[in-house]
ZASEKOL-773494 format. One line per 2 residues: their letters; for each residue x negated, y, z negated of C-alpha. Coordinates in nm, 3 decimals. Layout:
<palums>
a = X/Y/Z | ...
</palums>
This chain:
<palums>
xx = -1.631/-1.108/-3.656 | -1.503/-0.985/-3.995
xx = -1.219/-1.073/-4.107 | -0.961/-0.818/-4.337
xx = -0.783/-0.977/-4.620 | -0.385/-0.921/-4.631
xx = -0.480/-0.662/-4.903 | -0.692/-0.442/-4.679
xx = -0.519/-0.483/-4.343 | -0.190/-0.330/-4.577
xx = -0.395/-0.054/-4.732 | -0.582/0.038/-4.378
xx = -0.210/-0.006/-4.167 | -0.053/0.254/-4.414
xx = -0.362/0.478/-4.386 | -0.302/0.435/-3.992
xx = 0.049/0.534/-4.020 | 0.010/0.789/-4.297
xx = -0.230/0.963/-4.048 | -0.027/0.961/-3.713
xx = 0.255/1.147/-3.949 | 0.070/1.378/-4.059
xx = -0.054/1.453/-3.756 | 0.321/1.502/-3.534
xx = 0.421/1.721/-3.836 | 0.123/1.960/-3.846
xx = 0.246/1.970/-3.391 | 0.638/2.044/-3.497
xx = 0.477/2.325/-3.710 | 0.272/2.527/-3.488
xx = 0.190/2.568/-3.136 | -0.120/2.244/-3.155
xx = 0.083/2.058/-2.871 | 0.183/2.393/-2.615
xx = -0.105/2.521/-2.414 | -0.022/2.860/-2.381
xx = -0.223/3.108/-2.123 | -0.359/3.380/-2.112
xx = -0.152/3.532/-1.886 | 0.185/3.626/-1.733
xx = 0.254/3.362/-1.415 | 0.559/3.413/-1.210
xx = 0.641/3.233/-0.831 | 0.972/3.433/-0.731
xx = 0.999/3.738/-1.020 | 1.158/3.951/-0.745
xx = 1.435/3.720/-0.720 | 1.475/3.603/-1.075
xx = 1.487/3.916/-1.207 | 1.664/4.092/-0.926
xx = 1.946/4.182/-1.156 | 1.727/4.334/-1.447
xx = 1.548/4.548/-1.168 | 1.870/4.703/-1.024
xx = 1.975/4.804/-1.421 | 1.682/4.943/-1.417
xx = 1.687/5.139/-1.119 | 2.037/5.233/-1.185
xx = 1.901/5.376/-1.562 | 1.616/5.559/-1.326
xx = 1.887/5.717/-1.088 | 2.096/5.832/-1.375
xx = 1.826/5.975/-1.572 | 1.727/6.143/-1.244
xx = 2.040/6.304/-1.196 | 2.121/6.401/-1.552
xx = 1.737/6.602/-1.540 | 1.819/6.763/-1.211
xx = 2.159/6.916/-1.377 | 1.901/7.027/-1.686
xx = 1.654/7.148/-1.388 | 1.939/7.350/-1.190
xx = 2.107/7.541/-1.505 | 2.257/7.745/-1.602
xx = 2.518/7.781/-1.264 | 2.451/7.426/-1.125
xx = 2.747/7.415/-0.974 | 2.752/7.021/-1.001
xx = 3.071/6.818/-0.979 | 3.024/6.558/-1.118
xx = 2.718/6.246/-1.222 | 2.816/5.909/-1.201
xx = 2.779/5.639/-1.428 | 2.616/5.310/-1.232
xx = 2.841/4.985/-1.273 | 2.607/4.760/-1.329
xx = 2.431/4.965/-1.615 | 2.790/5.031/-1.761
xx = 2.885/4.666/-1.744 | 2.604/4.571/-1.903
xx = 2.606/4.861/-2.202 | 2.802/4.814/-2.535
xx = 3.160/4.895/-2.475 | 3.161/5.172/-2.735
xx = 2.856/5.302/-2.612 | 2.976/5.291/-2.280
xx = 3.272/5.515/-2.387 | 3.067/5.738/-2.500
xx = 2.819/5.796/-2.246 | 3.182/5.836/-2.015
xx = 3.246/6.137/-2.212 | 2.874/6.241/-2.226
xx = 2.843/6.296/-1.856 | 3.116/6.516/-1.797
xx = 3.034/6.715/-2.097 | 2.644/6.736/-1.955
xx = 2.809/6.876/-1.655 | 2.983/7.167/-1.789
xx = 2.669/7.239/-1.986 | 2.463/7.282/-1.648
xx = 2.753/7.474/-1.460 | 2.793/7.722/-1.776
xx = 2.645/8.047/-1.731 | 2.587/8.122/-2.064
xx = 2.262/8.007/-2.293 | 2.293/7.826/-2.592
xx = 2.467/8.002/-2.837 | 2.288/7.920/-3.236
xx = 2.571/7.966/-3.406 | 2.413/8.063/-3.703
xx = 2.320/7.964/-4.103 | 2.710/7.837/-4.229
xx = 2.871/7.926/-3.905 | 3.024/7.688/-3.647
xx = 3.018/7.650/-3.314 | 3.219/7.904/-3.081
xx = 3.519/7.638/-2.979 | 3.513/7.804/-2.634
xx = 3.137/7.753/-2.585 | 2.975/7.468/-2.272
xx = 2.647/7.486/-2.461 | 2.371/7.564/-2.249
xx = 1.953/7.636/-2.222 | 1.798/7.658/-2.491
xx = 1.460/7.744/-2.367 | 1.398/7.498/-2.087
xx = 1.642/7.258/-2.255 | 2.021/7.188/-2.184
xx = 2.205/7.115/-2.506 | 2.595/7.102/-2.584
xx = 2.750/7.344/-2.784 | 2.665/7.171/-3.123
xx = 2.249/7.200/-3.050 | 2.253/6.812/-2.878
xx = 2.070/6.738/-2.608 | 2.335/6.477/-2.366
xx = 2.059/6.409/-2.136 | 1.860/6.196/-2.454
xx = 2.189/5.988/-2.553 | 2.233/5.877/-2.179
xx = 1.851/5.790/-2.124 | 1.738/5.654/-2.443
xx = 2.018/5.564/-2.597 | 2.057/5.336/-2.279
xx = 1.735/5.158/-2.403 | 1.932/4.993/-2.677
xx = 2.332/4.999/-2.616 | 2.220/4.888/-2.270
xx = 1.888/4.700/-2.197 | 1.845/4.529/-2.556
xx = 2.224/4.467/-2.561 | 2.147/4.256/-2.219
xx = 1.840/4.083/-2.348 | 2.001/3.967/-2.617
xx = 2.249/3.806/-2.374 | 1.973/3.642/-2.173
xx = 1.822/3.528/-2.504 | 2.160/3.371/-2.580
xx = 2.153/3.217/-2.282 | 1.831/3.023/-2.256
xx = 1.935/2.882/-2.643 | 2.238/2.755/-2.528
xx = 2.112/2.599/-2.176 | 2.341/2.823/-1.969
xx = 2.347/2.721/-1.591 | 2.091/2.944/-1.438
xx = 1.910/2.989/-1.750 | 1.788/2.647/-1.804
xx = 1.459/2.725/-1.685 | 1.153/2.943/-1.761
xx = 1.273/3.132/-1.455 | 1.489/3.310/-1.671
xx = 1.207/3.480/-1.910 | 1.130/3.666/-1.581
xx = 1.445/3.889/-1.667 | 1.337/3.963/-2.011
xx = 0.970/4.099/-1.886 | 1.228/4.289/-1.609
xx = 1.462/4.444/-1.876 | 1.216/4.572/-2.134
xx = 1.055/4.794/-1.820 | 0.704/4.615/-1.742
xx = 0.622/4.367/-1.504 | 0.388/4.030/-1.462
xx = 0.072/4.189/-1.462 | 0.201/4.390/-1.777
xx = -0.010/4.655/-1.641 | 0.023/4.970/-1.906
xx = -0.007/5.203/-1.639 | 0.312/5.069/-1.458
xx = 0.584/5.066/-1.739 | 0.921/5.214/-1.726
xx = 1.234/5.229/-1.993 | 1.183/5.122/-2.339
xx = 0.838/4.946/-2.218 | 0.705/5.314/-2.228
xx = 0.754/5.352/-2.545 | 0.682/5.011/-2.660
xx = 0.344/5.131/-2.554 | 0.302/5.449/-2.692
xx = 0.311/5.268/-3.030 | 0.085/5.019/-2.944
xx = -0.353/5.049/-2.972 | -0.421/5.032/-2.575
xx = -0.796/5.008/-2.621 | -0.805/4.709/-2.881
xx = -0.460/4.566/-2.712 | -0.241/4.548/-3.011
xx = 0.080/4.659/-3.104 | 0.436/4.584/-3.037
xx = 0.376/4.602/-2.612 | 0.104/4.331/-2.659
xx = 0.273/4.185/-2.901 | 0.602/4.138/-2.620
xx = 0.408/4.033/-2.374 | 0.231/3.712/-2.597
xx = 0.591/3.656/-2.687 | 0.732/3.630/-2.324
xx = 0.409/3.437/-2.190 | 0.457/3.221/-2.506
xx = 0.867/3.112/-2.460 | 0.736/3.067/-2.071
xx = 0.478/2.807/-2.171 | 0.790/2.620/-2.413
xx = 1.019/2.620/-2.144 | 0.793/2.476/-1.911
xx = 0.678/2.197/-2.135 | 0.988/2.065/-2.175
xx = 1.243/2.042/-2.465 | 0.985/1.919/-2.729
xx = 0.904/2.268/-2.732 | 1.244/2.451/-2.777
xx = 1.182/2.570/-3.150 | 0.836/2.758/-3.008
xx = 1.051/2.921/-2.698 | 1.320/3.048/-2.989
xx = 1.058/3.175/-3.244 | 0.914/3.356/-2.917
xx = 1.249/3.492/-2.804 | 1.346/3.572/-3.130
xx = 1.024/3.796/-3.187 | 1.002/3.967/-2.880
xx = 1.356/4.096/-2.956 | 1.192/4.228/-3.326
xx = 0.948/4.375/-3.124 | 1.134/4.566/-2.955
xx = 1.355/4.654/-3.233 | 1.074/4.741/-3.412
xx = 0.910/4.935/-3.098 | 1.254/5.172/-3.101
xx = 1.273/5.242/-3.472 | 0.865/5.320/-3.482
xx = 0.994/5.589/-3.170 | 1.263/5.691/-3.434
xx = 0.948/5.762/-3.699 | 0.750/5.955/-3.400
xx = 1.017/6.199/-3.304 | 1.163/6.269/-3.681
xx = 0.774/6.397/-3.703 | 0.754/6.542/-3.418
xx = 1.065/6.763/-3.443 | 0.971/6.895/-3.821
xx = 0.638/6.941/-3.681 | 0.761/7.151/-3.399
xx = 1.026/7.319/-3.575 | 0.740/7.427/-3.833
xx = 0.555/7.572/-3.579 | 0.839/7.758/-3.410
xx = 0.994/7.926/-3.710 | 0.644/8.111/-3.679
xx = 0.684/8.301/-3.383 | 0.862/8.558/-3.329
xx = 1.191/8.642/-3.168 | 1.157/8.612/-2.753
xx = 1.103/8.362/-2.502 | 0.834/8.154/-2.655
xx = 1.035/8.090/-2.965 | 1.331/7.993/-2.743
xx = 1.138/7.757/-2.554 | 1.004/7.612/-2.867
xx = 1.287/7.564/-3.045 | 1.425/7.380/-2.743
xx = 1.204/7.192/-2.739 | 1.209/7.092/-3.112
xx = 1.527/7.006/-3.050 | 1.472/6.811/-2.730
xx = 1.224/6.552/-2.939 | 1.508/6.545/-3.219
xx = 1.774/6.425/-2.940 | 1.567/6.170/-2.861
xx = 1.517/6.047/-3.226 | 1.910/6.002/-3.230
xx = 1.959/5.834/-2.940 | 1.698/5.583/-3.023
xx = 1.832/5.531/-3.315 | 2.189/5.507/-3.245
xx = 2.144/5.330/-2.914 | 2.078/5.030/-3.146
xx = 2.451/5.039/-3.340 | 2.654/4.707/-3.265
xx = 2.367/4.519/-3.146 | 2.397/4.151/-3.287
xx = 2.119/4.080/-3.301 | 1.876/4.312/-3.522
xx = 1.689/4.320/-3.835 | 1.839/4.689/-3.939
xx = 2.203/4.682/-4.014 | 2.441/4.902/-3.896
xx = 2.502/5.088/-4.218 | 2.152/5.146/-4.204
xx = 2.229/5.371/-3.848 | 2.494/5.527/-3.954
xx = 2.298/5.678/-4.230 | 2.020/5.754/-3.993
xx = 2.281/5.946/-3.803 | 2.428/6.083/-4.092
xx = 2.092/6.220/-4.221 | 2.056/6.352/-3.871
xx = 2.391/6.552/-3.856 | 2.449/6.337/-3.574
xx = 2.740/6.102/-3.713 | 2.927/5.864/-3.448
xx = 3.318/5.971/-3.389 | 3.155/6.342/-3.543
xx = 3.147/6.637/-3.344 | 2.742/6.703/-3.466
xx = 2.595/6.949/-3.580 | 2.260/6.945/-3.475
xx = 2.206/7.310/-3.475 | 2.192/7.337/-3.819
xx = 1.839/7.224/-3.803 | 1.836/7.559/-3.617
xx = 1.925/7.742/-3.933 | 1.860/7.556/-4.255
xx = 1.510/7.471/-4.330 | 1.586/7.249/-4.564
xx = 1.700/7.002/-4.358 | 1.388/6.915/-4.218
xx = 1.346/6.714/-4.576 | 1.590/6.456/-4.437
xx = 1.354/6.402/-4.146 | 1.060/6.339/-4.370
xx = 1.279/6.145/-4.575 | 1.418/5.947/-4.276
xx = 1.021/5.848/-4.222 | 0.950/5.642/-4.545
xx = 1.360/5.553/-4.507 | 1.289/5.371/-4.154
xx = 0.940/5.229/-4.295 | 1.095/5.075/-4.575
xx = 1.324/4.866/-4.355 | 1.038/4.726/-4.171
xx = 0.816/4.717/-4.415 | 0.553/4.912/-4.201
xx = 0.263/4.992/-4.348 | 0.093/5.379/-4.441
xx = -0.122/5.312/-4.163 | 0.100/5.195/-3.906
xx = 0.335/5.491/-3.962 | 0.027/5.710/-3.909
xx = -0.027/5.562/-3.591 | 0.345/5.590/-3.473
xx = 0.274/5.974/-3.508 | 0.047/5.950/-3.203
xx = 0.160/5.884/-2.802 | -0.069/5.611/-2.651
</palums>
């Protein structure tokens, strides 16, 4: 048997110790200790998410109804469209407010009998106007289409706005969110499911997608669903794990964040792209259906973009929106005046501009914006 003098038994003891330190740091740092798998496993979603799903129905319904008054102009004859409670409970108060004077407005669009009236290059809206059909598209009086505040807006002021409350909740250990039970409702609330099946996604999951590589499975939806199988795995394995479950919550929410403004990118593009091409044609039916439908895809860059005002918990600010907005004649507490895209080509420079804007705040890359420019 050999024997260590005091000497060596210090120097090989320290060496001992020096190593098992090293070796619970390098497991605080990273994810060595947390087996995470490969995929999405819940025992009772239906139930734990059972809230989630009815906002999302509810957002379903209402979109449903507020396309059926497009669908039925002009001369609807509709009374009125209801705003879900549970949706407006769970939407941003000013928001909410607005989409409560959105509706009615939306109404009087589809029961006008009158088209759209363009006012024209330096002219103003006729104060007595309901807007109307553009093309195939319902708009208000100032050239905006309600039906794309409602809906996508809703995607933020709504849906993000209540992740970011479940989020809150698992931190803090709330009763009922204590458990990886409760990442069910975040899978519910961005609009996929377990499976994460691409083919099966609703709400801002859609979209989520459509900026995401669906062959090589990257992007932002792949990147949400690693984040939601990863906070699952941390909750399960107990407390040890609680900074992994918050990095994971915390970049699913910049995922989707990131996911909405990306959509922003797509339809400022979109709309000077269709614009372009509709300037081209001449007067008739085609060009009126084209320029509706310029203007539909520019709705829905506003709403996306100003869904996301108030949220508390974001990576753009909200100065940041409300120059967005501003850029896009769209202005909170503004009566817009969205038809001047209508009328002044040179506005379609602030879209462009809007593009590198948006990209700067993210820091996305040449390449990534090129690929926001295509629907997957």
């Amino acid at each position: 048997m050999k024997i260590l003098k005091h000497s060596q038994l210090a120097i090989l003891t320290g060496i001992f110790a020096l190593s098992l330190w090293s070796c619970s740091d390098d497991d605080d740092n990273g994810l060595q200790g947390l087996t995470v798998p490969d995929n999405y496993v819940s025992v009772d979603y239906a139930t734990n998410a059972a809230t989630e799903d009815m906002v999302i129905d509810e957002l379903g319904s209402l979109t449903a109804d507020v396309n059926d008054a497009e669908a039925s102009a002009p001369n609807a004859g509709i009374s009125s469209i209801d705003y879900p409670s549970t949706l407006a409970s769970i939407t941003e108060s000013n928001y909410k407010t607005l989409v409560e004077g959105w509706l009615p407005e939306l109404v009087n669009a589809a029961n006008s009998s009158e088209a759209f009236v363009n006012p024209g290059l330096g002219n103003t809206p006729d104060g007595t106007s309901e807007g109307g059909l553009l093309g195939t598209r319902l708009l208000d009086e100032y050239g905006l289409e309600l039906e794309q505040m409602v809906e996508k807006g809703s995607f933020g002021a709504a849906l993000y706005n209540h992740a970011i409350t479940v989020v809150n909740n698992i931190k803090s250990g709330e009763e009922g969110f204590n458990n990886s039970d409760a990442i069910d409702r975040l899978v519910e609330i961005h609009g996929t499911e377990p499976s994460f099946d691409i083919t099966e996604v609703t709400a801002a999951a859609k979209y989520s997608k459509r900026r995401s590589d669906l062959a090589a499975q990257t992007g932002f939806f792949f990147d949400i669903k690693n984040n939601l199988i990863t906070a699952k795995a941390a909750m399960d394995a107990g407390n040890n794990f609680n900074v992994e479950r918050d990095n994971a919550l915390d970049e699913y929410l910049l995922n989707w964040e990131k996911s909405n403004f990306a959509t922003v990118i797509f339809y400022c593009k979109s709309t000077v792209d269709q614009l372009n091409g509709a300037f081209q044609l001449a007067d008739g039916e085609q060009r009126e259906i084209a320029l509706g439908n310029a203007m539909h895809a520019y709705g829905e860059g506003v709403a996306f973009a100003h869904g996301f005002k108030r949220m508390p918990i974001k990576q753009i600010t909200d100065a940041q929106i409300d120059f967005i907005l501003s850029e896009l004649k769209a202005e909170e507490g503004q009566n817009p005046e969205s038809y001047q895209f209508l009328n002044d080509t040179s506005l379609l420079q602030n879209l462009e501009d809007l593009i590198g804007y948006i990209q700067n705040i993210y820091n996305f890359s040449d390449a990534e914006v090129e690929s926001f420019y295509v629907n997957n």
